[in-house]
C-alpha positions in Angstrom: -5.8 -3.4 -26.2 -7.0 -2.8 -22.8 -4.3 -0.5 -20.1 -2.3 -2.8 -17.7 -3.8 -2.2 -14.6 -2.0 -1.6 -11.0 -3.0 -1.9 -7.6 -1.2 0.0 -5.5 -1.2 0.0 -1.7 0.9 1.7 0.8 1.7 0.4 4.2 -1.0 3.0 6.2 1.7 6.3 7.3 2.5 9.4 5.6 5.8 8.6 4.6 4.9 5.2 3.2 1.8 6.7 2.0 3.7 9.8 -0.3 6.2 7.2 -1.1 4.1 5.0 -3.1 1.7 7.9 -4.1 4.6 9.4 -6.5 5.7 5.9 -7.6 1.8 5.8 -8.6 2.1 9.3 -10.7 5.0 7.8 -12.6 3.3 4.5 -14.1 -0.2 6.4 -14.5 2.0 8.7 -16.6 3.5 5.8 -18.4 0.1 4.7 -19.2 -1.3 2.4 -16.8 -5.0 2.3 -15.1 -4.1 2.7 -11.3 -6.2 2.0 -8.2 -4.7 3.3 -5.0 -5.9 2.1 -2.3 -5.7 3.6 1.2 -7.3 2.7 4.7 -11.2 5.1 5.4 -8.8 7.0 7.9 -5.9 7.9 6.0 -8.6 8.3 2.9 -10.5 10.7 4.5 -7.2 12.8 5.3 -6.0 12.8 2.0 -9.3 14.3 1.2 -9.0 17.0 3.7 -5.6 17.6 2.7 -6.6 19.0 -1.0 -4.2 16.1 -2.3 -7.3 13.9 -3.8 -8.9 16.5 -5.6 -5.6 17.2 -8.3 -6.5 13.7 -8.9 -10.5 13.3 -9.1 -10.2 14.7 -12.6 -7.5 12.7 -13.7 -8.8 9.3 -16.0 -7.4 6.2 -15.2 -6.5 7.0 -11.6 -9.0 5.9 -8.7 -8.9 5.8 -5.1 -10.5 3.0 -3.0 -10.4 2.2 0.7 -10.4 -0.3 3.3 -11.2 -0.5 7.1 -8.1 -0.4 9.2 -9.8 -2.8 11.8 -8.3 0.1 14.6 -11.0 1.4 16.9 -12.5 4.5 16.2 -11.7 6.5 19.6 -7.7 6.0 18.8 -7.3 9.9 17.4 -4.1 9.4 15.6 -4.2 5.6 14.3 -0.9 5.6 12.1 1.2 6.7 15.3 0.7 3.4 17.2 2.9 1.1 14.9 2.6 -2.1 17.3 -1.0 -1.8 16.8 -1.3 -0.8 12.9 0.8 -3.6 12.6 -1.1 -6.1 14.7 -4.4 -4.9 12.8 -2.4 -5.3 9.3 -1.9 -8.9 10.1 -6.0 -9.7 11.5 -7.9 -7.2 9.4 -6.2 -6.6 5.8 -6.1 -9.7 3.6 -10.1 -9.8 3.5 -11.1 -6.7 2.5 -8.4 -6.5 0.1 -8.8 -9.7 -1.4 -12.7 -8.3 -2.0 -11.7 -4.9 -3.6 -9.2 -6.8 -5.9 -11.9 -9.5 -7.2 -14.5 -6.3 -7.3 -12.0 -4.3 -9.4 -11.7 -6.7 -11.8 -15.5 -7.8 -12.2 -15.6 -4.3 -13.2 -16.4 -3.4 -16.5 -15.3 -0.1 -15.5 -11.8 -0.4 -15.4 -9.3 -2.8 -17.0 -8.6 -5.9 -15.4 -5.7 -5.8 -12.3 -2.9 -7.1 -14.0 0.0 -6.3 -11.3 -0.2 -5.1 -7.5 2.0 -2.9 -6.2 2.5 -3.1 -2.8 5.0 -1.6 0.2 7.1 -4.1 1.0 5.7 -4.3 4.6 1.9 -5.5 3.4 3.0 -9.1 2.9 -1.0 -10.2 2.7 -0.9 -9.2 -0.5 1.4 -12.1 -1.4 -1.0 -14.7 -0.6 -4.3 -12.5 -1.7 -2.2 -12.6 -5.8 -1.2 -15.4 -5.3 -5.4 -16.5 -5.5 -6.1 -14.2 -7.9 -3.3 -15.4 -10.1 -2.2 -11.7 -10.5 1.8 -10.2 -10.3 2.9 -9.0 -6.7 5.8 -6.7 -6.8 6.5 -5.6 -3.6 8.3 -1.5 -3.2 10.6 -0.8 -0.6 9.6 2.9 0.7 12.6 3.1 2.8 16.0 5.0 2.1 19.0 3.4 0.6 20.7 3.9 4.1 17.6 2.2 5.9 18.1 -1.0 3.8 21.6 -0.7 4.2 20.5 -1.3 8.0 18.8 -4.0 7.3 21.4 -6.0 5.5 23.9 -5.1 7.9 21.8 -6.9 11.0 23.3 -9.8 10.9 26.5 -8.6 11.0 25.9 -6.9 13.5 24.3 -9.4 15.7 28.1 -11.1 14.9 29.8 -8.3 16.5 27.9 -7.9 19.2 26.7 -4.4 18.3 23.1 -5.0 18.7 20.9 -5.4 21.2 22.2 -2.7 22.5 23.2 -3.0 26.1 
């Protein structure tokens, strides 16, 4: 029987990014074939960083890449969130969609049975939904920043926000 295999991908900053890199260390070590996947730029950082070479050595656990869409001259591309955003929602789903149907014409790796994806990168909901593969998306958050976000509407109610 082949390993369930999950695709894993991080909404592009370091938090996010470390977040869903540990959550990727726990199913590898429960046995599962993982693909994380990172934008060339953050990539090419986790290269410099030392980070991806603990893992070159390590079977069943491959990195993979896709362009960010941002312009090269922007020297710090995660720290402009209205425009990683923006770019998330034009540039993403393609490439994505491609890595996903190249992983699993693979014969190198199991097919993807399950992505794994931060609960901001909702392309990948409609990109599974084609492939007929699992979507599960991971909050990266804190349990007090989701308590924030179920508390909006209440405080909409009470006038607490928008903050005058």
């Amino acid at each position: 029987m082949k390993k369930p295999h999950a695709v894993m991908i991080p909404f592009p900053a370091q938090a996010h990014i470390s977040a869903m890199f540990e959550l990727a260390k726990l199913i590898h070590h429960r046995g599962f074939h993982v693909t994380f996947i990172n934008t060339e730029y953050n990539h090419r950082r986790l290269i410099q960083s030392g980070s991806n070479d603990r893992l070159r050595v390590i079977e069943d656990f491959k990195f993979e890449m896709i362009p960010d869409g941002l312009p090269l001259a922007t020297p710090d591309r995660t720290q402009d969130i209205p425009m990683l955003c923006s770019s998330i929602r034009k540039n993403f789903w393609a490439p994505f969609r491609s890595l996903v149907i190249k992983l699993n014409e693979s014969p190198e790796n199991p097919p993807v049975t399950c992505i794994v994806a931060d609960g901001v990168m909702s392309f990948t909901l409609r990109a599974a939904d084609e492939l007929g593969i699992p979507v599960v998306f991971f909050r990266t958050h804190s349990a007090c920043g989701f308590w924030g976000y179920a508390q909006i509407k209440d405080f909409l109610e009470r006038g607490y926000i928008p903050l005058q």
